[in-house]
N, C-alpha and C positions, 0 to 999 in steps of 0.2 A: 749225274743224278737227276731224277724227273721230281721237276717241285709241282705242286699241283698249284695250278690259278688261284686266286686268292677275289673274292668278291666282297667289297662292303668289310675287308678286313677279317671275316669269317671263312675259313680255307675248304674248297670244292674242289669235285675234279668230276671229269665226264667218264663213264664208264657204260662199255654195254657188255649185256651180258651174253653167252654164247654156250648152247649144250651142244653136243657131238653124238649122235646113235652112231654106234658099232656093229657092224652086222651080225648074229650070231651069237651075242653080248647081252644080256639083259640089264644092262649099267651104260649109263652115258658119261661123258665127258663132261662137265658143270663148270664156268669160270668167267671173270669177269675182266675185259680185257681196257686196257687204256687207247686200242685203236678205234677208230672211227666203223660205223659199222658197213660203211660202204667199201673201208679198205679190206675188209675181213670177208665179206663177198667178192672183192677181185682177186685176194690170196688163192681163195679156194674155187672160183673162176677157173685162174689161170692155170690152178695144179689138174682139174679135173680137165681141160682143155687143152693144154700142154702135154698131156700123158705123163703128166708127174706120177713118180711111185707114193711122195706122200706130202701132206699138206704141212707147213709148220706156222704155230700160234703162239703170242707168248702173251701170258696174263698181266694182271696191274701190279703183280707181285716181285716179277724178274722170271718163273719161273716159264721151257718151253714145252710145245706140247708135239710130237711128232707124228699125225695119224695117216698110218697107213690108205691112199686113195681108192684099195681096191674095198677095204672094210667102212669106206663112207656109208653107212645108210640113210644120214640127216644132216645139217647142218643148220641150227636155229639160232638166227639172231635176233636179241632184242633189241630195242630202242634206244639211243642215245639219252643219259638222263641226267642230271647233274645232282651228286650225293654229295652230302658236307658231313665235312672230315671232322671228327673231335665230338666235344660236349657240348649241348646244349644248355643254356642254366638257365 
């Protein structure tokens, strides 16, 4: 189980965020993932450099994402951010 860091007792976790264009798709891919954003450029690095058939990503959710390399048309990553978890009072 992935517990998120905990800062000052208030619970944070680092996420970035990641859309996907699909070629031929008028719809992206939208998700926000618990890896670092520099490992999320070497995944998709290595698949599009490797001759992988397809890229695989998994969100802060559990959920994975399987896109096809030949329909990459984008890969956009945002920035590392740290979002805190829960209520504010």
């Amino acid at each position: 189980m992935n517990v998120p860091p905990t800062f000052g007792g208030v619970g944070y976790r680092d996420v970035v965020d990641i859309r996907i264009g699909i070629t031929n798709s008028p719809r992206e891919i939208s998700f926000e993932t618990s890896q670092s954003a520099t490992e999320v450029e070497k995944v998709v690095a290595d698949a599009l450099d490797g001759g992988k058939s397809y890229v695989t990503l998994a969100d802060s959710k559990g959920k994975t994402y399987l896109v096809p390399t030949a329909s990459l048309a984008y890969v956009e990553v945002g920035s590392e951010e740290n979002r805190r978890v829960g209520f504010v009072s």
